[in-house]
N, C-alpha and C positions, 0 to 999 in steps of 0.2 A: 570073760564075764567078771566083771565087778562083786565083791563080796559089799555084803552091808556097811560092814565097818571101812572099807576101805570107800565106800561112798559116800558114807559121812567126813572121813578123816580128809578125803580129797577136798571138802570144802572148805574144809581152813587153810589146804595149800594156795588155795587161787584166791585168798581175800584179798582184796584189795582195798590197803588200809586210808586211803586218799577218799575213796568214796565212804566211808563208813564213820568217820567224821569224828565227833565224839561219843558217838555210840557205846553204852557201854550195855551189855547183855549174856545171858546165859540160856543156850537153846538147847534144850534136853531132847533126846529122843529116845523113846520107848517100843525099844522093835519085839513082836511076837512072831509068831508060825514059826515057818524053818529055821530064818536066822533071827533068833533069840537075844535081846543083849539091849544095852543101855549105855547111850552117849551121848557126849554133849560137846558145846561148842560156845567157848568161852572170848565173848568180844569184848575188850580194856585196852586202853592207853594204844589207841591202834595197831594192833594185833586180835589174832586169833588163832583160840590153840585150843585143843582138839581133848579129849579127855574119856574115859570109860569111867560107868557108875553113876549114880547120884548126886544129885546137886543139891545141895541144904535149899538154896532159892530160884528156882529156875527162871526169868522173866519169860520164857517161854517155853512149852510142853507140847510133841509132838508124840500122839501115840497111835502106831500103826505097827501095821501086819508087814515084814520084809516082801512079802507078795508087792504089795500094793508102792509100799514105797518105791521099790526096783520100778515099778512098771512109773511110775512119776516121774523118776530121774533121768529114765531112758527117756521120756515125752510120748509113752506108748496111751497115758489118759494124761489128762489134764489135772493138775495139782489142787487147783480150785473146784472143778467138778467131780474130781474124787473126794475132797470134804463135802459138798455139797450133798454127795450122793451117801454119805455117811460113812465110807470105807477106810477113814482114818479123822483122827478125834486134835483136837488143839485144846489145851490150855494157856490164862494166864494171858498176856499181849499178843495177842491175831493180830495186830494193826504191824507188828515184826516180818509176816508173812508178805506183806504189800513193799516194806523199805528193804529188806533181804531176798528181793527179787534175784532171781541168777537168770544171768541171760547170756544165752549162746548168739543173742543176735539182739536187733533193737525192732523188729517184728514178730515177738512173742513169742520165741522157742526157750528156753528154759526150763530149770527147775519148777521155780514160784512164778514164772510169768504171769500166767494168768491173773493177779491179782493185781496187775497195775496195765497200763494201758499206753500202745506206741504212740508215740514214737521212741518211751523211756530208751535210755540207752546204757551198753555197759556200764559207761564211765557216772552212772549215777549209781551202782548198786557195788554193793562190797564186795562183790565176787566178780571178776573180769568174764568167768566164762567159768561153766561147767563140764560141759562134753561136746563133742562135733557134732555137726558142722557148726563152724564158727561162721557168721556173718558180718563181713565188717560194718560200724556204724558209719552214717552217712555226717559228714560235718554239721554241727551244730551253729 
């Protein structure tokens, strides 16, 4: 099993700096409950690198309970209906949640899937892939 930080820091290993364009961003995350702590995720000059602490400007703020997040990352709820349903909060650019899509496949399994809609595919989201099962994309 996955620690917090080691599922935040995974997602700077899988960027993928081809989809992610000129993007430049800083995604904070604000983890409570058991695992406690604050990181973030710094996109520039196509890269992204991974960081613990505060951000003087975050362009985006994600704060949640490591409960909640775990259970997102794994695809146990839905990323979009666990904001919805209040169980984790965004600051700052939400409209980040929808281009930062992570997709295990191009029929909505991911991280952020939920906030964009198939047949998006890897090859459009800065993160190749998250976690298994991987699905390949079907030719465009």
């Amino acid at each position: 099993m996955r620690t917090m930080r080691q599922t935040i820091e995974g997602m700077a290993l899988l960027f993928d700096p081809a989809a992610a364009g000129d993007l430049e961003a800083t995604i904070q995350f604000e983890i409570s409950g058991a695992e406690p702590g604050v990181y973030r995720l710094r996109i520039s000059d196509g890269t992204c690198t991974f960081g613990t602490g505060q951000s003087v400007e975050p362009t985006l703020t994600i704060a949640t309970p490591s409960e909640v997040w775990a259970r997102v990352s794994s695809r146990e709820i839905s990323g979009r209906d666990a904001l919805l349903d209040g169980l984790y909060e965004v600051r700052g650019d939400a409209s980040l949640l929808a281009r930062l899509s992570l997709r295990g496949s191009c029929c909505g399994s991911g991280l952020w899937s939920a906030w964009t809609s198939p047949p998006a595919c890897v090859s459009r989201s800065p993160w190749r892939r998250f976690s298994p099962p991987i699905t390949p994309c079907p030719a465009e």
